[in-house]
C-alpha positions as CSV (number, residue, x, y, z in Angstrom):
1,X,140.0,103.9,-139.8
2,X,143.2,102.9,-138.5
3,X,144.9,102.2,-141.6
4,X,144.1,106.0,-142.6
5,X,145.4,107.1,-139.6
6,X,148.6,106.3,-140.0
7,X,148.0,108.2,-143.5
8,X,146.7,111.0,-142.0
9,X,150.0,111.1,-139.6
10,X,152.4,111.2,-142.4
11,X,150.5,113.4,-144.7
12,X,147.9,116.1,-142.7
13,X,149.0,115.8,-139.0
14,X,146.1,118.3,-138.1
15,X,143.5,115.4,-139.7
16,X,145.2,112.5,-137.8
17,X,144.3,114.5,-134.8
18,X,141.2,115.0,-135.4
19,X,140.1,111.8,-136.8
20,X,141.8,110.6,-133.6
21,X,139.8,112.3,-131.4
22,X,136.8,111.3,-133.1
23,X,137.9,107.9,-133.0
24,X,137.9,108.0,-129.0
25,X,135.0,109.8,-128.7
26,X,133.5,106.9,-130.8
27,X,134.8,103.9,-128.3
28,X,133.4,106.2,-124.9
29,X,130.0,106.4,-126.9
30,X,130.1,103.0,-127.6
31,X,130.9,101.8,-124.2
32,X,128.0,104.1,-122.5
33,X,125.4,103.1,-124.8
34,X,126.3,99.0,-125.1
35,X,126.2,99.2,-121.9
36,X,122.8,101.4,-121.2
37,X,121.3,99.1,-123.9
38,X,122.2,96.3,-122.5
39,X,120.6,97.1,-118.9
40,X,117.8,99.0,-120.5
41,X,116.6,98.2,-123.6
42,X,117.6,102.3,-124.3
43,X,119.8,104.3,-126.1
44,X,119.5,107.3,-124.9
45,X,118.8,111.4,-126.5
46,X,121.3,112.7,-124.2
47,X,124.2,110.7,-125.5
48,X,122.9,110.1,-129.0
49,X,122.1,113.4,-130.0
50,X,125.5,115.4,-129.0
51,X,127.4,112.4,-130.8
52,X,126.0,114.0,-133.9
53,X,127.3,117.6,-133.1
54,X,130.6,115.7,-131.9
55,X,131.5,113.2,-134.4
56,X,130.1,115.9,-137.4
57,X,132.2,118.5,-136.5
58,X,135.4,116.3,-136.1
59,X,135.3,114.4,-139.6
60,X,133.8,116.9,-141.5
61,X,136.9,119.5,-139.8
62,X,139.5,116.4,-140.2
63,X,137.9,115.8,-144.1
64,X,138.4,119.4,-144.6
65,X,141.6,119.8,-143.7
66,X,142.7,116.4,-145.6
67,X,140.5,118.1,-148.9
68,X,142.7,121.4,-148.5
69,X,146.2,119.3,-148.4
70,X,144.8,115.9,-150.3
71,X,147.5,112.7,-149.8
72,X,149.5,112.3,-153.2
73,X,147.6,108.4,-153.1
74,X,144.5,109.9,-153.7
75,X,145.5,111.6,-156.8
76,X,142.3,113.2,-156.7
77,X,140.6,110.1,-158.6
78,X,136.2,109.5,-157.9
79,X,134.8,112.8,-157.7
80,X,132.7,114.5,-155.8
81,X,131.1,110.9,-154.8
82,X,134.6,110.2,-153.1
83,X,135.0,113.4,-150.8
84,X,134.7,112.5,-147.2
85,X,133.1,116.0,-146.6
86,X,129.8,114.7,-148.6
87,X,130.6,110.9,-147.6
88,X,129.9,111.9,-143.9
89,X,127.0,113.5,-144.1
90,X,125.4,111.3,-146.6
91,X,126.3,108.1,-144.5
92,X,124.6,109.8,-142.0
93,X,120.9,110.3,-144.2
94,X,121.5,106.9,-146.0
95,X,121.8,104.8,-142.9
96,X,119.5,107.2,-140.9
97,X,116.7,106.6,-143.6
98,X,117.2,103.0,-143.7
99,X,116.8,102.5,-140.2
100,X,114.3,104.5,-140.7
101,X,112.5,102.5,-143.1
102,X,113.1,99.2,-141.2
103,X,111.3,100.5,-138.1
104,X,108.5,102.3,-140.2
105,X,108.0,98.7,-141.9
106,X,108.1,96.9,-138.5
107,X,108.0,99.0,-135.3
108,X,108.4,96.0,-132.8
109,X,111.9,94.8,-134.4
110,X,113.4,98.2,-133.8
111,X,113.4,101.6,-131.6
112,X,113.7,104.5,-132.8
113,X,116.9,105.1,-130.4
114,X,118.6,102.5,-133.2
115,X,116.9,105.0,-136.3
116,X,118.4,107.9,-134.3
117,X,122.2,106.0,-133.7
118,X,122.6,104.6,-137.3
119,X,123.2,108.5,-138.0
120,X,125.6,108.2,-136.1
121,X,127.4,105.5,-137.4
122,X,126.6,106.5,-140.9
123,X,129.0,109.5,-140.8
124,X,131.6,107.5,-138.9
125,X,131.7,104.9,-141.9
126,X,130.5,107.3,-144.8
127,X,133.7,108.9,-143.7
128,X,135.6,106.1,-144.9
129,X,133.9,104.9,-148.0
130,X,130.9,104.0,-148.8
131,X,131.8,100.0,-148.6
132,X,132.3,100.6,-145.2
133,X,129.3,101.9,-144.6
134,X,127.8,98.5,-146.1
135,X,130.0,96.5,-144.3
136,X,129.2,98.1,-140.6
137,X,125.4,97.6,-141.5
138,X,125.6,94.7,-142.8
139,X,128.2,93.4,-139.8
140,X,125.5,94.8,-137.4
141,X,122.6,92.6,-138.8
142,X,125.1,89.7,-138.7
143,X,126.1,90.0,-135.6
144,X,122.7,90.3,-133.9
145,X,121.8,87.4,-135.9
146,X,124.0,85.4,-134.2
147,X,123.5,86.1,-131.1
148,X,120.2,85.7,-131.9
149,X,120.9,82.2,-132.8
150,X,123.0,81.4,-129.6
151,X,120.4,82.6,-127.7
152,X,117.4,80.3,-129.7
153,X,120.0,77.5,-129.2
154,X,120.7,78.0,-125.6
155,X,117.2,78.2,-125.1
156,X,117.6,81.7,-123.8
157,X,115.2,83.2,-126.1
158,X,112.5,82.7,-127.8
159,X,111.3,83.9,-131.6
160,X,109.3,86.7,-130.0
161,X,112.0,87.8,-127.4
162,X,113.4,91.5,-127.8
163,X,117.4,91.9,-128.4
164,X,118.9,95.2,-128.0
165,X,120.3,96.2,-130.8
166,X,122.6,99.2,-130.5
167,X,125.6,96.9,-129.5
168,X,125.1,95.0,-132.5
169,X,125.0,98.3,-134.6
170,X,127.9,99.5,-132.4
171,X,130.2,96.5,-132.9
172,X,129.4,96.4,-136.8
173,X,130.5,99.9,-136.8
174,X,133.7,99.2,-135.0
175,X,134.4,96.2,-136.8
176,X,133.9,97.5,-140.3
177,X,136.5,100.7,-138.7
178,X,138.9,98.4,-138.5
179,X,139.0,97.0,-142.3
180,X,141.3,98.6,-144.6
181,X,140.5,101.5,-147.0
Protein backbone atom coordinates (compact mmCIF):
# COMPACT_ATOMS: atom_id res chain seq x y z
CA UNK A 1 0.00 0.00 0.00
CA UNK A 2 2.77 2.22 0.37
CA UNK A 3 4.19 1.92 -3.02
CA UNK A 4 0.64 3.09 -4.38
CA UNK A 5 0.59 5.83 -2.18
CA UNK A 6 3.13 7.57 -3.56
CA UNK A 7 1.09 6.85 -6.92
CA UNK A 8 -1.91 8.01 -5.59
CA UNK A 9 0.12 11.42 -4.53
CA UNK A 10 1.34 12.15 -7.84
CA UNK A 11 -1.75 11.17 -9.79
CA UNK A 12 -5.28 11.58 -7.54
CA UNK A 13 -4.21 13.65 -4.44
CA UNK A 14 -7.87 13.28 -3.16
CA UNK A 15 -7.15 9.08 -3.22
CA UNK A 16 -3.74 9.38 -1.44
CA UNK A 17 -5.71 11.04 1.25
CA UNK A 18 -7.98 8.85 1.59
CA UNK A 19 -6.13 5.70 1.28
CA UNK A 20 -4.03 7.41 3.90
CA UNK A 21 -6.38 7.78 6.28
CA UNK A 22 -7.49 4.41 5.89
CA UNK A 23 -4.10 3.26 6.32
CA UNK A 24 -3.97 4.85 9.94
CA UNK A 25 -7.09 3.84 10.89
CA UNK A 26 -5.72 0.31 9.96
CA UNK A 27 -2.41 0.54 12.39
CA UNK A 28 -4.94 2.12 15.53
CA UNK A 29 -7.25 -1.01 14.84
CA UNK A 30 -4.46 -3.14 14.79
CA UNK A 31 -2.88 -1.96 17.87
CA UNK A 32 -6.33 -2.09 19.99
CA UNK A 33 -7.14 -5.50 18.89
CA UNK A 34 -3.36 -7.30 19.12
CA UNK A 35 -3.44 -5.99 22.10
CA UNK A 36 -7.20 -6.95 23.44
CA UNK A 37 -6.37 -10.42 21.89
CA UNK A 38 -3.51 -10.76 23.34
CA UNK A 39 -4.83 -10.14 27.08
CA UNK A 40 -8.12 -11.73 26.20
CA UNK A 41 -8.41 -14.21 23.90
CA UNK A 42 -11.09 -11.43 22.20
CA UNK A 43 -11.54 -9.39 19.42
CA UNK A 44 -14.06 -7.47 20.08
CA UNK A 45 -17.85 -6.27 18.11
CA UNK A 46 -17.29 -2.84 19.11
CA UNK A 47 -14.06 -2.30 17.27
CA UNK A 48 -14.51 -4.98 14.63
CA UNK A 49 -17.68 -4.06 13.30
CA UNK A 50 -17.26 -0.05 12.73
CA UNK A 51 -13.79 -1.00 11.04
CA UNK A 52 -16.05 -2.33 8.30
CA UNK A 53 -18.18 1.02 7.97
CA UNK A 54 -14.63 2.74 8.33
CA UNK A 55 -12.22 1.01 6.16
CA UNK A 56 -15.33 0.46 3.39
CA UNK A 57 -16.22 3.81 3.01
CA UNK A 58 -12.48 5.04 2.70
CA UNK A 59 -11.20 2.57 -0.18
CA UNK A 60 -14.24 2.21 -1.84
CA UNK A 61 -14.38 6.55 -1.79
CA UNK A 62 -10.34 6.49 -2.51
CA UNK A 63 -11.03 3.50 -5.40
CA UNK A 64 -13.65 5.80 -6.71
CA UNK A 65 -12.06 8.72 -7.06
CA UNK A 66 -8.74 6.86 -8.54
CA UNK A 67 -11.60 4.92 -11.16
CA UNK A 68 -12.97 8.60 -12.16
CA UNK A 69 -9.19 9.95 -12.89
CA UNK A 70 -7.34 6.31 -13.48
CA UNK A 71 -3.22 6.68 -13.36
CA UNK A 72 -1.85 6.61 -17.13
CA UNK A 73 0.17 3.04 -15.64
CA UNK A 74 -2.91 1.34 -15.46
CA UNK A 75 -3.91 1.87 -18.95
CA UNK A 76 -7.09 0.48 -18.05
CA UNK A 77 -5.71 -3.23 -18.68
CA UNK A 78 -7.73 -6.52 -16.44
CA UNK A 79 -11.22 -5.64 -16.42
CA UNK A 80 -13.75 -5.39 -14.23
CA UNK A 81 -11.80 -8.31 -12.16
CA UNK A 82 -9.01 -5.48 -11.55
CA UNK A 83 -11.20 -2.44 -10.18
CA UNK A 84 -10.46 -1.87 -6.64
CA UNK A 85 -14.20 -0.76 -6.15
CA UNK A 86 -15.20 -4.72 -6.66
CA UNK A 87 -11.62 -5.89 -5.31
CA UNK A 88 -12.62 -4.44 -1.86
CA UNK A 89 -15.70 -5.73 -1.31
CA UNK A 90 -14.98 -9.15 -2.67
CA UNK A 91 -11.77 -9.45 -0.47
CA UNK A 92 -13.99 -8.79 2.05
CA UNK A 93 -16.71 -12.08 1.25
CA UNK A 94 -13.78 -14.21 -0.03
CA UNK A 95 -11.66 -14.01 3.08
CA UNK A 96 -14.88 -13.63 5.30
CA UNK A 97 -16.21 -17.02 3.90
CA UNK A 98 -13.04 -18.65 4.28
CA UNK A 99 -12.66 -17.99 7.70
CA UNK A 100 -15.83 -18.86 7.73
CA UNK A 101 -15.36 -22.23 6.46
CA UNK A 102 -12.28 -22.92 8.60
CA UNK A 103 -14.22 -22.26 11.87
CA UNK A 104 -17.38 -24.15 10.51
CA UNK A 105 -14.94 -27.14 9.75
CA UNK A 106 -13.23 -26.80 13.22
CA UNK A 107 -14.81 -24.48 15.81
CA UNK A 108 -12.04 -25.01 18.56
CA UNK A 109 -9.04 -23.69 16.09
CA UNK A 110 -10.91 -20.42 15.59
CA UNK A 111 -13.45 -17.67 16.96
CA UNK A 112 -15.71 -16.22 15.20
CA UNK A 113 -14.19 -12.66 16.29
CA UNK A 114 -11.22 -13.93 13.58
CA UNK A 115 -14.37 -14.95 10.84
CA UNK A 116 -15.74 -11.50 11.61
CA UNK A 117 -11.93 -9.59 11.24
CA UNK A 118 -10.75 -11.44 8.05
CA UNK A 119 -13.55 -9.06 6.48
CA UNK A 120 -11.77 -6.71 7.52
CA UNK A 121 -8.61 -7.46 6.21
CA UNK A 122 -10.09 -8.78 3.04
CA UNK A 123 -11.07 -5.29 1.81
CA UNK A 124 -7.78 -3.81 2.97
CA UNK A 125 -5.85 -6.38 0.68
CA UNK A 126 -8.66 -6.94 -1.99
CA UNK A 127 -7.98 -3.25 -2.38
CA UNK A 128 -4.65 -3.94 -3.64
CA UNK A 129 -4.89 -7.10 -5.67
CA UNK A 130 -5.99 -10.00 -5.26
CA UNK A 131 -2.22 -11.52 -4.61
CA UNK A 132 -2.27 -9.58 -1.81
CA UNK A 133 -5.00 -10.86 -0.47
CA UNK A 134 -3.31 -14.44 -0.72
CA UNK A 135 -0.23 -13.28 0.55
CA UNK A 136 -1.80 -11.58 3.97
CA UNK A 137 -3.74 -14.92 4.53
CA UNK A 138 -1.32 -16.95 3.85
CA UNK A 139 1.46 -14.62 5.89
CA UNK A 140 -1.13 -14.91 8.76
CA UNK A 141 -1.15 -18.81 8.84
CA UNK A 142 2.63 -18.58 8.68
CA UNK A 143 3.12 -16.42 11.14
CA UNK A 144 1.04 -18.17 13.74
CA UNK A 145 2.67 -21.17 12.81
CA UNK A 146 5.69 -20.07 13.92
CA UNK A 147 5.00 -18.85 16.86
CA UNK A 148 3.30 -21.87 17.30
CA UNK A 149 6.49 -23.66 16.92
CA UNK A 150 8.50 -21.36 19.27
CA UNK A 151 6.14 -21.86 21.76
CA UNK A 152 6.10 -26.14 21.34
CA UNK A 153 9.97 -25.59 21.44
CA UNK A 154 10.13 -23.41 24.43
CA UNK A 155 7.88 -25.69 26.01
CA UNK A 156 5.42 -22.93 26.47
CA UNK A 157 2.67 -24.73 24.87
CA UNK A 158 1.41 -27.59 24.29
CA UNK A 159 -0.49 -29.26 20.95
CA UNK A 160 -3.90 -28.49 22.61
CA UNK A 161 -3.00 -24.90 23.83
CA UNK A 162 -5.15 -22.02 22.35
CA UNK A 163 -3.17 -19.06 20.35
CA UNK A 164 -4.88 -15.94 19.66
CA UNK A 165 -5.03 -15.43 16.36
CA UNK A 166 -6.02 -11.88 15.28
CA UNK A 167 -2.37 -10.63 15.72
CA UNK A 168 -1.30 -13.17 13.41
CA UNK A 169 -4.18 -12.20 10.92
CA UNK A 170 -3.25 -8.60 11.72
CA UNK A 171 0.48 -8.77 11.10
CA UNK A 172 -0.13 -10.91 7.78
CA UNK A 173 -2.24 -8.09 6.67
CA UNK A 174 0.34 -5.47 7.44
CA UNK A 175 3.00 -7.36 6.07
CA UNK A 176 1.45 -8.27 2.81
CA UNK A 177 0.55 -3.94 2.81
CA UNK A 178 3.86 -3.46 2.56
CA UNK A 179 4.78 -5.68 -0.69
CA UNK A 180 4.72 -3.88 -3.92
CA UNK A 181 1.86 -3.77 -6.36
Amino acid sequence: MIGRLGELWQHTPLAFWLVLAACLYFAVMAVRLTVIDVRHHLLPNRIVFPSYAVAGALLLAAAAVAWSNPLPAAGGTGGILAAPALRVVAGAGILWLFYFVLRFVYPPGMGFGDVKLAGVLGMYLGYLSWGHLFAGTFLAFLLGGLWSLVLLAARRGTLKSSIPFGPFMLAGAAAAMLLPA
